[in-house]
One Martini backbone bead per residue (centre of mass of N, CA, C, O) as a GRO file, in nm:
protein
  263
    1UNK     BB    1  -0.534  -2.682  -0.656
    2UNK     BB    2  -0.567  -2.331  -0.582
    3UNK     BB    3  -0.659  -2.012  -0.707
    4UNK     BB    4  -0.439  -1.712  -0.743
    5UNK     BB    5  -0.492  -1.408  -0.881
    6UNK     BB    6  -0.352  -1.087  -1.068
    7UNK     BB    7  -0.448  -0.767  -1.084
    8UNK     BB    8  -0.309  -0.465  -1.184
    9UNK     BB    9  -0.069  -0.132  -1.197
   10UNK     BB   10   0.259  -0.230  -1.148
   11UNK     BB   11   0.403  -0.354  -1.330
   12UNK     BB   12   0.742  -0.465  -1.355
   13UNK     BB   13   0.998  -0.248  -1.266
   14UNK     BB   14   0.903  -0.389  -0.964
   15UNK     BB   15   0.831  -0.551  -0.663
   16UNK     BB   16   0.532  -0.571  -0.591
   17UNK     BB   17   0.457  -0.861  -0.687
   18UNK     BB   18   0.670  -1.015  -0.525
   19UNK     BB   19   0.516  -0.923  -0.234
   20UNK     BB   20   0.266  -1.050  -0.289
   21UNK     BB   21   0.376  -1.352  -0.321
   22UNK     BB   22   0.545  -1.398  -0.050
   23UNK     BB   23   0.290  -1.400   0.122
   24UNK     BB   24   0.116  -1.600   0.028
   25UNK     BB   25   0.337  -1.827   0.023
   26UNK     BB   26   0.369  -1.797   0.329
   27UNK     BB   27   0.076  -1.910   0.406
   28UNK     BB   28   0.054  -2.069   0.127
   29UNK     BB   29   0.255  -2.281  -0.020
   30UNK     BB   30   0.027  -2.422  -0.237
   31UNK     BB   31  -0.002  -2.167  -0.438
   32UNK     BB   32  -0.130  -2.091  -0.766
   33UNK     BB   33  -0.016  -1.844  -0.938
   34UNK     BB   34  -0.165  -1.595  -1.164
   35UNK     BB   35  -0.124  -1.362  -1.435
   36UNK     BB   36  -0.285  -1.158  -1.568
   37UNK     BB   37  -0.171  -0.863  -1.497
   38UNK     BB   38   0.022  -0.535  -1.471
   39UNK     BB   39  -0.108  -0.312  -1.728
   40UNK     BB   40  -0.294  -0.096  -1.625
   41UNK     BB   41  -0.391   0.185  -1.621
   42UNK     BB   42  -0.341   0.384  -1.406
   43UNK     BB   43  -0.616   0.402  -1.227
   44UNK     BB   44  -0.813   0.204  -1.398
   45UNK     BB   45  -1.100   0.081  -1.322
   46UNK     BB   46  -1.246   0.024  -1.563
   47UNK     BB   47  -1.050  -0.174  -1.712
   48UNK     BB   48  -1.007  -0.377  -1.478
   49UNK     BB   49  -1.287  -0.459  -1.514
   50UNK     BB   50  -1.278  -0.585  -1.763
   51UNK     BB   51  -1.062  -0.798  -1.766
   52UNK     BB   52  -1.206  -0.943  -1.539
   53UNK     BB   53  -1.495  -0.996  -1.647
   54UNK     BB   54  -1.315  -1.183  -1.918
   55UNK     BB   55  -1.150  -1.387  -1.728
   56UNK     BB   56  -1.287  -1.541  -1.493
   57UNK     BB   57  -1.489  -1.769  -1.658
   58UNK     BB   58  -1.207  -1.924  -1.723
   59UNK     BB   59  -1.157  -2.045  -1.434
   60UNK     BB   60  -1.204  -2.229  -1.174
   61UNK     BB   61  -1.382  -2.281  -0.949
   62UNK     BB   62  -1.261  -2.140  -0.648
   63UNK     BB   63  -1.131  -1.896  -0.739
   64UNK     BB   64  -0.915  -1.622  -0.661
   65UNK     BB   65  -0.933  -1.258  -0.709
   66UNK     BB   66  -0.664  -1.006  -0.700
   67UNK     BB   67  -0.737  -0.642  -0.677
   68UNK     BB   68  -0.488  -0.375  -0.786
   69UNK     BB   69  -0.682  -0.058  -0.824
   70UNK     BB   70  -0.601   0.197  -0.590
   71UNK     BB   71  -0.637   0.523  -0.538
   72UNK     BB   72  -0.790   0.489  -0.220
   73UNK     BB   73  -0.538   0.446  -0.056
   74UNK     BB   74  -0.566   0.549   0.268
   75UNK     BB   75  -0.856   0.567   0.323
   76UNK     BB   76  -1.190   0.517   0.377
   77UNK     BB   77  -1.172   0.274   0.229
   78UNK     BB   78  -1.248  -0.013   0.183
   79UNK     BB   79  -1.200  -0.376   0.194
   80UNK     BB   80  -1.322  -0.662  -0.048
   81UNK     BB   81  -1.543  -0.965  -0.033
   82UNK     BB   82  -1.668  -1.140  -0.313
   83UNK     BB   83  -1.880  -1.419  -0.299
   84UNK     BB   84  -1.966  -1.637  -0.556
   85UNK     BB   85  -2.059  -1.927  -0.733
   86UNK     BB   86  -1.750  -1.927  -0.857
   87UNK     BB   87  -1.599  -1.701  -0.700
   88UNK     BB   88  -1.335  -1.479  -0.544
   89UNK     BB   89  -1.344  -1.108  -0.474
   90UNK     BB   90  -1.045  -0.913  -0.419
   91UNK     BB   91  -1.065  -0.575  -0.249
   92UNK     BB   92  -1.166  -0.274  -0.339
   93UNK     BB   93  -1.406  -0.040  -0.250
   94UNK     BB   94  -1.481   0.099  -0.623
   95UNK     BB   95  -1.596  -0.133  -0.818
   96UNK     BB   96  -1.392  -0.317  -0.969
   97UNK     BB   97  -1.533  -0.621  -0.873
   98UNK     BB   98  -1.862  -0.630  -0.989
   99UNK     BB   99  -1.917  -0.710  -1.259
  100UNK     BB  100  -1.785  -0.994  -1.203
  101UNK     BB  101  -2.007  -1.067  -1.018
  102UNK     BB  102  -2.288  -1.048  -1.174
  103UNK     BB  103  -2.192  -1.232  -1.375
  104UNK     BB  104  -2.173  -1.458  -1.149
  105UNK     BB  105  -2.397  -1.470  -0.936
  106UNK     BB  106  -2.488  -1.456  -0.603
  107UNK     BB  107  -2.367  -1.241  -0.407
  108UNK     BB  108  -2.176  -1.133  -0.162
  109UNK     BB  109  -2.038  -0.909   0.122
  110UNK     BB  110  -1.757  -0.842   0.249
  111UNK     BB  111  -1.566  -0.684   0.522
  112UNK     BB  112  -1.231  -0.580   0.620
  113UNK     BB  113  -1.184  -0.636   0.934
  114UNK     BB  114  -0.951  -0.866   1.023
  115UNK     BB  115  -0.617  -0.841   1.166
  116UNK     BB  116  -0.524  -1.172   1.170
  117UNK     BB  117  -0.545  -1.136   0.778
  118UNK     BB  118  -0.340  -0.954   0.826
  119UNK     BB  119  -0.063  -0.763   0.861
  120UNK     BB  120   0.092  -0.615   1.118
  121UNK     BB  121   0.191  -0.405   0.886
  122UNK     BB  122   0.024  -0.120   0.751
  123UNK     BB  123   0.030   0.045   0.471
  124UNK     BB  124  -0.097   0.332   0.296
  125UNK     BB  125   0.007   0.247   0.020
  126UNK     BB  126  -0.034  -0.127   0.045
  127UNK     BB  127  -0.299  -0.330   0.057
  128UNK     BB  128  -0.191  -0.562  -0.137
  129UNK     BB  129   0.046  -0.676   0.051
  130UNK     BB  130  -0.121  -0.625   0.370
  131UNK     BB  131  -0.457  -0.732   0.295
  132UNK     BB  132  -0.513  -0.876   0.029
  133UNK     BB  133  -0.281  -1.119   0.007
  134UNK     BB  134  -0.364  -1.267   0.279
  135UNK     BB  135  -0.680  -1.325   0.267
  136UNK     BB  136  -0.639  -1.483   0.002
  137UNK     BB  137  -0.444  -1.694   0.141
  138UNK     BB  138  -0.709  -1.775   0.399
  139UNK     BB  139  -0.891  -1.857   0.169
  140UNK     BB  140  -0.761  -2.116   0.072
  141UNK     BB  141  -0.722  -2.223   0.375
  142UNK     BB  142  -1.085  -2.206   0.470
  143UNK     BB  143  -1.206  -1.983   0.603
  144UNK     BB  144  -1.464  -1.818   0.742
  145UNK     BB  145  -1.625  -1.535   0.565
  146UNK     BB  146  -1.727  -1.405   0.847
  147UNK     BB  147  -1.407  -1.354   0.974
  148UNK     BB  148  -1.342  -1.113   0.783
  149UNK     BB  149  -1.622  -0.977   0.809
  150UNK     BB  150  -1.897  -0.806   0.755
  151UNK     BB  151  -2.155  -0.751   0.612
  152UNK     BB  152  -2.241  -0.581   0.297
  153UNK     BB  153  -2.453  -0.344   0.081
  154UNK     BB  154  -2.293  -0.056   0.034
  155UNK     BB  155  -2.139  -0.120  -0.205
  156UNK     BB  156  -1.985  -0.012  -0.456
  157UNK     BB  157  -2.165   0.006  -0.797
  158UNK     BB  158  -2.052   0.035  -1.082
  159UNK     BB  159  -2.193   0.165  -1.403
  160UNK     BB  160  -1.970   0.039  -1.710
  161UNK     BB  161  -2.126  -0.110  -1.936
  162UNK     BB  162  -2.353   0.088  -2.116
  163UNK     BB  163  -2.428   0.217  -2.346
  164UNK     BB  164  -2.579   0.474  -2.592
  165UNK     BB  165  -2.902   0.451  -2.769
  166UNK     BB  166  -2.986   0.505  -3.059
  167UNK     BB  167  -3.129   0.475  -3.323
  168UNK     BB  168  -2.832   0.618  -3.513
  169UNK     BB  169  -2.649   0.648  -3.199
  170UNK     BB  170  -2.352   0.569  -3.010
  171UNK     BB  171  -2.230   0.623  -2.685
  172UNK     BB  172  -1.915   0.551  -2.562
  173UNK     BB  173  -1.619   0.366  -2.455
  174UNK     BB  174  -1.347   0.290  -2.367
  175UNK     BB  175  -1.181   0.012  -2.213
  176UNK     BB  176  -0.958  -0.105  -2.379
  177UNK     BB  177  -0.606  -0.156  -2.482
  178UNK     BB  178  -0.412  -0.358  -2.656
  179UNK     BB  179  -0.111  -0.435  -2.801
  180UNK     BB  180  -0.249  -0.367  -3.121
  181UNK     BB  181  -0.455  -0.161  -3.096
  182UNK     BB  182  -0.715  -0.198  -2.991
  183UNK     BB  183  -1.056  -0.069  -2.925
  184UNK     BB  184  -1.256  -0.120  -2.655
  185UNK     BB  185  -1.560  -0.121  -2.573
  186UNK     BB  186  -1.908  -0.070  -2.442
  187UNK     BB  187  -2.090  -0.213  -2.704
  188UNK     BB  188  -2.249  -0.456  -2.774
  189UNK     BB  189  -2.212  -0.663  -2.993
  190UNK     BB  190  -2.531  -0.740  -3.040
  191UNK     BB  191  -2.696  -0.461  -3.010
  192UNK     BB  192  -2.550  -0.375  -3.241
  193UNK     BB  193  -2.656  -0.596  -3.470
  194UNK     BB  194  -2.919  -0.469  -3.476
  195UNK     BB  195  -2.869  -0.247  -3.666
  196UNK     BB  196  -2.629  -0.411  -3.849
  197UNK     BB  197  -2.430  -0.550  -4.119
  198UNK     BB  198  -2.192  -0.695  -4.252
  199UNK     BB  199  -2.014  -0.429  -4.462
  200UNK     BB  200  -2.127  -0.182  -4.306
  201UNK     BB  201  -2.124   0.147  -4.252
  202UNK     BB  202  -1.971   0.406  -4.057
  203UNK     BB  203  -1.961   0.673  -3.814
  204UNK     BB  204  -1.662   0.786  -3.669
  205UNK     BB  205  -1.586   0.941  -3.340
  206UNK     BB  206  -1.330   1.108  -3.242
  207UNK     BB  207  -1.224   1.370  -3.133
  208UNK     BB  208  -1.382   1.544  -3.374
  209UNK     BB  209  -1.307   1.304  -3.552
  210UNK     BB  210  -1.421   1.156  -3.891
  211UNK     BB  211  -1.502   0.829  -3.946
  212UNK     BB  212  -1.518   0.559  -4.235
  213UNK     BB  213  -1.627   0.257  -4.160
  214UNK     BB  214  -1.601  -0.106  -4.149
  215UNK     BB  215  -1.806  -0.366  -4.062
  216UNK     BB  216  -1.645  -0.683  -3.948
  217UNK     BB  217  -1.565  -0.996  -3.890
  218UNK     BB  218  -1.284  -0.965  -3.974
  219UNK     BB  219  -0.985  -0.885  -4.081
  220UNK     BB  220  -0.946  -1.060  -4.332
  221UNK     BB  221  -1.107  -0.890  -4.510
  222UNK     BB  222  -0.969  -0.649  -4.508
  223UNK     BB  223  -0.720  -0.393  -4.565
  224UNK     BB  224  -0.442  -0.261  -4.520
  225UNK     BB  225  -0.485  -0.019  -4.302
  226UNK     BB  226  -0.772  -0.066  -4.227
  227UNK     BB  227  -1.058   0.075  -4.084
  228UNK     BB  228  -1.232  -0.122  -3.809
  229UNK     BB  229  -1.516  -0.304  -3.718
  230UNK     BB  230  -1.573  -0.537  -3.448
  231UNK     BB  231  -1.603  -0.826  -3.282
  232UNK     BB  232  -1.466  -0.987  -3.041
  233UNK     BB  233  -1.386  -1.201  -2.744
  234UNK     BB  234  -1.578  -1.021  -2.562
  235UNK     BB  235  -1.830  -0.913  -2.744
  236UNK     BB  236  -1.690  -0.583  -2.783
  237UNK     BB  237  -1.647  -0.351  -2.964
  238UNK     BB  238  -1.420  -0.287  -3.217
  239UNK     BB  239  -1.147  -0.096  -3.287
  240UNK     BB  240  -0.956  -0.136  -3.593
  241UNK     BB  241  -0.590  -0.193  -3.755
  242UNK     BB  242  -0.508  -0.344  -4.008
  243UNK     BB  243  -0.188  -0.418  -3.911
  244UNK     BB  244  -0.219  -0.186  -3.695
  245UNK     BB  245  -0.280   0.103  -3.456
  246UNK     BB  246  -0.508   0.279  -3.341
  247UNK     BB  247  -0.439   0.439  -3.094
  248UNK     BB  248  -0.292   0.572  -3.266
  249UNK     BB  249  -0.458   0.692  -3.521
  250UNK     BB  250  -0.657   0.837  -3.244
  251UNK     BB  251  -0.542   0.907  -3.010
  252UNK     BB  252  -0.603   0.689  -2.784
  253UNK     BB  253  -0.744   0.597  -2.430
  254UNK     BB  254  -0.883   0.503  -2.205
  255UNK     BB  255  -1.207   0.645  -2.134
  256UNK     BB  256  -1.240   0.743  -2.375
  257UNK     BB  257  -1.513   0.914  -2.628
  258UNK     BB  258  -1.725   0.809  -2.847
  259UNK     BB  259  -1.897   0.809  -3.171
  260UNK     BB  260  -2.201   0.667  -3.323
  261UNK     BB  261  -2.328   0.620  -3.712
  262UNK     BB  262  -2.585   0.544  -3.903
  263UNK     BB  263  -2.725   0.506  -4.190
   0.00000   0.00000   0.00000
């Protein structure tokens, strides 16, 4: 049995991923869906980003995955499929699929473009159950990526993954708050301690805000309510409060700017 899962922004207190996954398995019966999140911050292209790209590895070769944060809704953007040598990822043409492609690695491109294999009426609002979600499971019944449409090598390809490094301080972006209110930030990890090594003091600025943390191997090192960085389990640098919410404590949300300097 092969796997389709889905990620979007629709949250849950609407009907949107059930009439997602109704579509599914009306055309698959035998497909198994698993919801990756439906918890994305509403059009936040990057996060979903960072998402997909931390989630996919960990799934079987040939699963296919469905990303719906698509502020471009109805409008002239494309949707793509794109058939990397592990997963196949299904969705906007607006950067959110590459990460986890580049990752996956030796992709191809094709546009959706064969109405055969989306639903007969498409509404200009919801492409993820009219359009994404039938190709999604007409992939797992064996088409032939070809019939789905053209190659094409001009998709979006937002590169939103590199801090940018100098001798003494680094700028970066949040990537994703967890549900502990940790920032996960867009800082590599590895690089990141080539700088520096656990133990030592970091200045942390946040809107105009400076705060001296400790870089720290994991929480439990900290003291409680201590503000620390850390290496999470995605490779890329953590700002947390050891038992606390640092999201409240620096009022920040995905996108949000950071700058670290170190001594």
């Amino acid at each position: 049995m092969r796997i389709i899962t889905l990620l979007t922004d629709f949250g849950s207190k609407s009907g949107y991923v059930a009439q997602m996954k109704g579509v599914i398995t009306s055309i698959t019966p035998s497909a198994r869906i698993i919801d990756i999140t439906h918890d994305i911050t509403p059009q936040n292209i990057r996060e979903a980003s960072f998402i997909l790209k931390t989630t996919t590895p960990y799934f079987p070769v040939g699963s296919v995955h469905v990303v719906v944060v698509d502020p471009g809704v109805g409008t002239e953007r494309r949707g793509i499929v794109v058939v990397t040598r592990k997963n196949i990822l299904v969705g906007p043409d607006n950067g959110v699929l590459m990460p986890a492609a580049h990752q996956a690695g030796d992709f191809i491109v094709y546009e959706i473009k064969n109405r055969e294999y989306m639903l007969n009426e498409i509404s200009k609002t919801f492409h993820g159950r009219d359009v994404f979600a039938p190709v999604a499971a007409h992939i797992l019944r064996g088409i032939p990526f070809e019939s789905i449409g053209p190659r094409i090598e001009d998709y979006v390809d937002h590169q939103i993954w590199k801090a940018v490094f100098s001798d003494k301080e680094v700028y970066a972006i949040i990537l994703h708050v967890d549900r502990f209110g940790n920032l996960v930030t867009n800082i590599d990890g590895g690089e990141f301690m080539e700088k520096i090594g656990f133990g030592d003091r970091i200045k942390l600025v946040i809107h105009g805000e400076e705060r001296d943390v400790r870089f720290m191997e994991t929480y439990g090192y900290a003291e409680e309510g201590e503000a620390i960085a850390l290496i999470g389990s995605s490779g890329f640098l953590e700002i947390s409060i050891n038992q606390g919410d640092a999201s409240k404590e620096f009022k920040v949300k995905p996108g949000d700017h950071l700058k670290i300097s170190f001594s």
